[in-house]
Backbone as numpy.savetxt, mean C-alpha at the origin, in Angstrom:
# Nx Ny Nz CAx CAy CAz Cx Cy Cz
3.26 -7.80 -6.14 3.83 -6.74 -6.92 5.26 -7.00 -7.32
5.99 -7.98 -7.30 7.18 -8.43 -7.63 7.36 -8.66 -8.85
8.08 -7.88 -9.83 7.92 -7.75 -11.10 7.52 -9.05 -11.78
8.42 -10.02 -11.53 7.79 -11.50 -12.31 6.88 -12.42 -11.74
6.82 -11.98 -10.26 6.42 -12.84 -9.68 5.13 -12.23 -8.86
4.70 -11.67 -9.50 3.30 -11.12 -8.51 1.91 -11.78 -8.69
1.90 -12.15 -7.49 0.44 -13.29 -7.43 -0.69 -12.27 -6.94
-1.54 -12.52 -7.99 -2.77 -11.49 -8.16 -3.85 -12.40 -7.79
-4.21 -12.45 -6.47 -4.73 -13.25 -5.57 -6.53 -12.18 -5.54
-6.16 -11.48 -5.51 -7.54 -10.41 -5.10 -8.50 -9.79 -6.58
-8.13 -9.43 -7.60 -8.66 -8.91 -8.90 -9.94 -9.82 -9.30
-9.85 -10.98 -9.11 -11.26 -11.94 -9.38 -12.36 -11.53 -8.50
-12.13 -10.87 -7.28 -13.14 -10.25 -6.08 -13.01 -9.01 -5.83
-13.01 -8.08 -6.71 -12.05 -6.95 -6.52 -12.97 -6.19 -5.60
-14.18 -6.50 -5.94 -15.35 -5.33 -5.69 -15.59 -5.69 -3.88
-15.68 -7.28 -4.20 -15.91 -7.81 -2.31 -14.54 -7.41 -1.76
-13.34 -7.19 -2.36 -11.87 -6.54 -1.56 -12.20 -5.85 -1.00
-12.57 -4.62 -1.95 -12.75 -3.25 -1.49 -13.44 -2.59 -0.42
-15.29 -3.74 -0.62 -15.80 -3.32 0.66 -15.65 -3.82 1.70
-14.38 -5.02 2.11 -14.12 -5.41 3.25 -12.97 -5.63 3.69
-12.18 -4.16 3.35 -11.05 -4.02 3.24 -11.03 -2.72 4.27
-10.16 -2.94 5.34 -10.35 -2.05 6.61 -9.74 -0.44 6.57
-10.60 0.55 6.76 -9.68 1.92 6.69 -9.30 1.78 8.12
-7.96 3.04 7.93 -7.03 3.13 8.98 -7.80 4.76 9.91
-7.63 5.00 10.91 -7.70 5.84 11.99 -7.08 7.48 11.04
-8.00 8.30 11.35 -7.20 9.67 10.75 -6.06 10.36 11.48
-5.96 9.76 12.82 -4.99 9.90 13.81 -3.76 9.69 13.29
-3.64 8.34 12.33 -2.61 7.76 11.92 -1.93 8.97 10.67
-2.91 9.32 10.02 -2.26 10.18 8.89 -2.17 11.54 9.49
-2.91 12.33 10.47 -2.50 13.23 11.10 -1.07 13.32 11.47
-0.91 12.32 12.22 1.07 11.95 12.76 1.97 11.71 11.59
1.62 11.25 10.60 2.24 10.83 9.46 2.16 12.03 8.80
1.23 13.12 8.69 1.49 14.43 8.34 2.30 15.09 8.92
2.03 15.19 10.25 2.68 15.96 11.55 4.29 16.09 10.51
4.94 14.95 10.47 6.10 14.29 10.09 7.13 14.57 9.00
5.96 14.82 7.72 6.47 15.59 6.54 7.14 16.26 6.46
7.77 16.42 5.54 8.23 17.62 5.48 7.51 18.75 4.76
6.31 18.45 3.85 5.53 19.48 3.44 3.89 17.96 2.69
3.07 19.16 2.22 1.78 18.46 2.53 1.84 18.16 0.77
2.35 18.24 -0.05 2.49 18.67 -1.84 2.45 17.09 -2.37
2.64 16.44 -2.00 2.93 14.87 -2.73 2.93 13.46 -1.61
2.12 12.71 -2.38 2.01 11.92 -1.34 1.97 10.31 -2.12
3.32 9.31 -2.21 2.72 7.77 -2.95 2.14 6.96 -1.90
0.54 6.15 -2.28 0.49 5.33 -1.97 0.78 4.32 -2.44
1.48 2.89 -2.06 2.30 2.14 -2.71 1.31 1.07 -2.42
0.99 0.04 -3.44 0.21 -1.51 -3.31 -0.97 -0.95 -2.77
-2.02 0.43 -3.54 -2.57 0.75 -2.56 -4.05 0.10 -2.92
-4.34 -1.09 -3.46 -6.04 -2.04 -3.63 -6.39 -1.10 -3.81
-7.47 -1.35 -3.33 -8.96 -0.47 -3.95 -8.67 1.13 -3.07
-7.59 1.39 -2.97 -7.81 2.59 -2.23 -7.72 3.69 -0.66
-8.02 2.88 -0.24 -8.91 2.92 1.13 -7.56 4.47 1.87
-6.50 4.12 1.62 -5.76 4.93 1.96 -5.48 6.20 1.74
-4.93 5.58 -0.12 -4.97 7.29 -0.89 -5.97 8.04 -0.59
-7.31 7.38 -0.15 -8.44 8.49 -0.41 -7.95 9.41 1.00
-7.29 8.45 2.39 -8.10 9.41 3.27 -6.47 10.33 3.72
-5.57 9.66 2.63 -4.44 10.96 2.50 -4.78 12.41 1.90
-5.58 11.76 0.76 -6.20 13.49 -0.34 -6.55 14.35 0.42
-7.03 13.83 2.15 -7.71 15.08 2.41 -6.30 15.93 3.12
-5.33 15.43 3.16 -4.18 15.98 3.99 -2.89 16.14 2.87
-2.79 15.82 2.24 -1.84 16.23 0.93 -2.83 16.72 -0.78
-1.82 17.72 -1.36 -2.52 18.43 -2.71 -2.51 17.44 -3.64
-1.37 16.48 -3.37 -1.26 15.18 -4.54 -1.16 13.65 -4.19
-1.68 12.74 -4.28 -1.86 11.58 -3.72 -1.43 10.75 -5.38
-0.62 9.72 -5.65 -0.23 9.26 -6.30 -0.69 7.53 -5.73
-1.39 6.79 -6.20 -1.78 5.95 -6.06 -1.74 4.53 -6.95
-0.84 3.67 -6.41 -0.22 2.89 -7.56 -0.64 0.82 -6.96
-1.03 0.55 -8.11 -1.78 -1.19 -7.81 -1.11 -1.75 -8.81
-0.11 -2.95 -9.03 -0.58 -3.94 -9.88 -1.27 -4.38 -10.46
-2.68 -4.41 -9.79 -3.81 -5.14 -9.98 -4.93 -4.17 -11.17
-4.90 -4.30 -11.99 -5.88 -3.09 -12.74 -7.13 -3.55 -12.53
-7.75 -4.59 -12.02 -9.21 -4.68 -11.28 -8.83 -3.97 -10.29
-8.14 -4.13 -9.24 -8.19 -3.64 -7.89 -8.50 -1.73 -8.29
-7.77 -1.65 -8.86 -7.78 -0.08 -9.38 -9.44 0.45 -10.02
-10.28 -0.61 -10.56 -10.94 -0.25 -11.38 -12.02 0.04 -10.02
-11.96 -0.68 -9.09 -12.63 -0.81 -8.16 -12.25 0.05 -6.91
-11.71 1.24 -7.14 -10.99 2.41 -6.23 -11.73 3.24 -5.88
-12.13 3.86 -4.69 -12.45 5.07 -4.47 -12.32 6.07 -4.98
-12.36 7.14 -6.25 -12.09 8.03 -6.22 -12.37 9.51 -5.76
-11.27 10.12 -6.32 -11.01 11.64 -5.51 -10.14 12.22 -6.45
-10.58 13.92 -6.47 -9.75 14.62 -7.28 -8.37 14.40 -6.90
-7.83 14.53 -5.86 -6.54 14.62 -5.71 -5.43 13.65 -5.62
-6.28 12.11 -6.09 -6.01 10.78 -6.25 -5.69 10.54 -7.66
-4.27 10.27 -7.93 -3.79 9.75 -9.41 -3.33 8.19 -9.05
-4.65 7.60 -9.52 -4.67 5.80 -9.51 -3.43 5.54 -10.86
-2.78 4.59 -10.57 -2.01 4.14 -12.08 -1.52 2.50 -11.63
-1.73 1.43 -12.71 -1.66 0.07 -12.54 0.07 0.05 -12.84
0.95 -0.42 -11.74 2.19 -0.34 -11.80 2.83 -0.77 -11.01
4.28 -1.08 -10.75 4.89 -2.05 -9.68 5.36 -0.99 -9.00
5.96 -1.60 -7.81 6.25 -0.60 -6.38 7.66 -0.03 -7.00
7.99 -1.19 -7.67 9.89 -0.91 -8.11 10.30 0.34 -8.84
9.12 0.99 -9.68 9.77 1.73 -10.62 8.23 2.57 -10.70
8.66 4.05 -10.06 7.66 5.43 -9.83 8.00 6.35 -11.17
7.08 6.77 -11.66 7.62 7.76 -13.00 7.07 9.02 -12.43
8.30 9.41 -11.39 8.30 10.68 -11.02 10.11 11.17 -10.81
10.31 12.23 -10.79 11.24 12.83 -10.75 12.44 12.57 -9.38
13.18 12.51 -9.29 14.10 12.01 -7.64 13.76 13.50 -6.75
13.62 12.62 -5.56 13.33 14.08 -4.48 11.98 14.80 -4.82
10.74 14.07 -4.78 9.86 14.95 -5.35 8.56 14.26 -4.04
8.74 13.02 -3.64 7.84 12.36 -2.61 8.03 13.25 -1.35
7.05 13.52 -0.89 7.09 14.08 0.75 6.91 12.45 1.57
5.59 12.31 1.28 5.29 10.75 2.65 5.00 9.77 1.43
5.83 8.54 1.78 5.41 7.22 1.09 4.55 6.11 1.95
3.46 5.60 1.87 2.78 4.80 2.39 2.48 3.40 1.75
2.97 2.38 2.74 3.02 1.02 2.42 1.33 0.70 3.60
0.72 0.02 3.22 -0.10 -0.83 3.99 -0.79 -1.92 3.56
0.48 -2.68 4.25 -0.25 -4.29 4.32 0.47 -5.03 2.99
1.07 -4.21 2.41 1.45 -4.68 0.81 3.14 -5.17 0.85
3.80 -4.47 1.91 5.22 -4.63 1.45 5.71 -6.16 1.23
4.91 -7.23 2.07 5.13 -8.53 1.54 5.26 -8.77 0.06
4.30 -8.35 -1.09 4.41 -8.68 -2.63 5.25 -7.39 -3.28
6.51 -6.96 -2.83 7.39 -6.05 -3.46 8.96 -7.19 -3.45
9.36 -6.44 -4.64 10.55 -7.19 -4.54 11.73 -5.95 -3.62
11.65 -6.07 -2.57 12.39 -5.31 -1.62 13.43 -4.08 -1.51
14.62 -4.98 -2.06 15.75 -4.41 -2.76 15.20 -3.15 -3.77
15.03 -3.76 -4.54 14.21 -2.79 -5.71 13.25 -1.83 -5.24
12.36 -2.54 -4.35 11.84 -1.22 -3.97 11.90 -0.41 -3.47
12.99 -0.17 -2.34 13.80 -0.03 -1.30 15.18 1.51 -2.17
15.34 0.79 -3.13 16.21 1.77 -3.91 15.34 3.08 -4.45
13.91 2.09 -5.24 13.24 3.76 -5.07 12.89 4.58 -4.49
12.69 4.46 -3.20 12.20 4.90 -2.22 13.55 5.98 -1.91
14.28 5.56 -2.37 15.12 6.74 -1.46 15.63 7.47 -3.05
15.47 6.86 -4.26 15.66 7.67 -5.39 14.43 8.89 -5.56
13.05 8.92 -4.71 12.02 9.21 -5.02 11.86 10.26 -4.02
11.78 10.24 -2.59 11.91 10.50 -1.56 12.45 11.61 -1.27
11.62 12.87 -0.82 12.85 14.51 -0.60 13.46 14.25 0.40
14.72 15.06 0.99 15.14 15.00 1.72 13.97 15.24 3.24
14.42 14.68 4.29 13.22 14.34 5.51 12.06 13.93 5.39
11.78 13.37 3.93 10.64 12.43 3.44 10.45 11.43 4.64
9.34 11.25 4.47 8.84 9.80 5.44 8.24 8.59 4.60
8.71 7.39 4.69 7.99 6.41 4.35 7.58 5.72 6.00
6.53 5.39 5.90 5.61 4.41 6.70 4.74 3.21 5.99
5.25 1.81 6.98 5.11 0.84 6.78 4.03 0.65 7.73
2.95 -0.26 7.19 2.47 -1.00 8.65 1.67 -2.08 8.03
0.92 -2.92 9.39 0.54 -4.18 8.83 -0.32 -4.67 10.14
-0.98 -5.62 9.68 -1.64 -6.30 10.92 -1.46 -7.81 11.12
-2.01 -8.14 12.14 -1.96 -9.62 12.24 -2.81 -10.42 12.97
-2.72 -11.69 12.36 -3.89 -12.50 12.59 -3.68 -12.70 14.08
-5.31 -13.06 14.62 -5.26 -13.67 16.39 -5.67 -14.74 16.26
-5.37 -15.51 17.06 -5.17 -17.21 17.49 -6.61 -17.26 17.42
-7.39 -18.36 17.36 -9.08 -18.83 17.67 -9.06 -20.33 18.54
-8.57 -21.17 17.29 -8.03 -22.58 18.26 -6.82 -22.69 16.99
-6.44 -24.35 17.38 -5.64 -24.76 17.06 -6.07 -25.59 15.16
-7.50 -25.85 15.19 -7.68 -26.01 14.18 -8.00 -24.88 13.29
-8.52 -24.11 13.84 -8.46 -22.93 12.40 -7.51 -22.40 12.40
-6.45 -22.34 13.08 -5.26 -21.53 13.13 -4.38 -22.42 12.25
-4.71 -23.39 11.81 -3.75 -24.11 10.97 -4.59 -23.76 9.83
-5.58 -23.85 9.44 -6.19 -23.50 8.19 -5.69 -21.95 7.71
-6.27 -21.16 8.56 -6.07 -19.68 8.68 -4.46 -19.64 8.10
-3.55 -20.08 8.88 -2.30 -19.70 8.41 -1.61 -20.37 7.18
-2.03 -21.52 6.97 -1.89 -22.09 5.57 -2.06 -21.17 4.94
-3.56 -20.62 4.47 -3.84 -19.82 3.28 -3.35 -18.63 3.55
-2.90 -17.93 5.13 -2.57 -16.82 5.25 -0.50 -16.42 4.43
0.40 -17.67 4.83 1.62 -17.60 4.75 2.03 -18.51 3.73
1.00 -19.45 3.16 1.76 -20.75 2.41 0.90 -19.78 0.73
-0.30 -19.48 1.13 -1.01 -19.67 -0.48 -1.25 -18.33 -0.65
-1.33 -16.82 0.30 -1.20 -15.62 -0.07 0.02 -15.42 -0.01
1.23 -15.84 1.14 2.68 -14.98 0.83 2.83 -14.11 1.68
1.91 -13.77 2.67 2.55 -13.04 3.83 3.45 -13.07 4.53
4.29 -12.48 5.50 5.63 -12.55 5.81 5.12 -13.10 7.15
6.13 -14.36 7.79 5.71 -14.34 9.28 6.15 -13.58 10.41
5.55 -12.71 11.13 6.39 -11.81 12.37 7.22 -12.89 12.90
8.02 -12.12 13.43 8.81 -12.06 13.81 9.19 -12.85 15.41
């Protein structure tokens, strides 16, 4: 999602993304509700095929749902309360102070940071929450773990922990 530089790695498989693309625990958006400051607006940011915005709609009135990828999008779950739009993380066409919860998953690696980082707090009401999260690969041996992480850090662009 980096304005010049966004490698659209997934849109050729959009459809195999989607169905093997992991949802998160409702526990997680329960606490991430808990958190809000109100339930009215909700961005999902880099959000693929979905998987997220959908299972925010059931806990916020507005879910704003934004991909680079216009396959990934075409290939989305929908839901009334889900506004899909093909667009970069950097620049939201919404009003300042209007986001309650911003949700990153798994994506903040292909943002250009800075930039996105500025909207987030141009976008963001006061006691807004953004939440980040991510997963990571487990060891197998030593030979697939060199394969695995090649394509995982050299040819997708993932960030290495830390």
């Amino acid at each position: 999602m980096k304005n010049s530089a966004f490698k659209d790695h997934f849109s050729h498989n959009a459809k195999g993304y989607n169905k093997f693309r992991p949802d998160y625990p409702d526990k997680l958006f329960e606490y991430l509700t808990s958190l809000s400051p109100s339930e009215n607006l909700a961005w999902d940011c880099g959000t693929g095929s979905g998987q997220v915005a959908i299972t925010l709609a059931k806990y916020f009135k507005k879910v704003i749902a934004i991909d680079a990828s216009k396959k990934q999008l075409e290939n989305a779950k929908h839901h009334e309360r889900v506004n899909y739009a093909a667009a970069n993380a950097e620049k939201l066409p919404v009003r300042p102070n209007t986001i309650d919860l911003i949700t990153v998953a798994h994506s903040l690696h292909w943002f250009d940071s800075k930039s996105f980082f500025t909207e987030v707090e141009r976008v963001l009401k006061a006691k807004g929450i953004i939440a980040v999260w991510t997963y990571n690969l487990l060891p197998i041996s030593p030979e697939l773990d060199e394969i695995i992480n090649k394509f995982y850090y050299e040819i997708v662009g993932c960030i290495k922990p830390l």
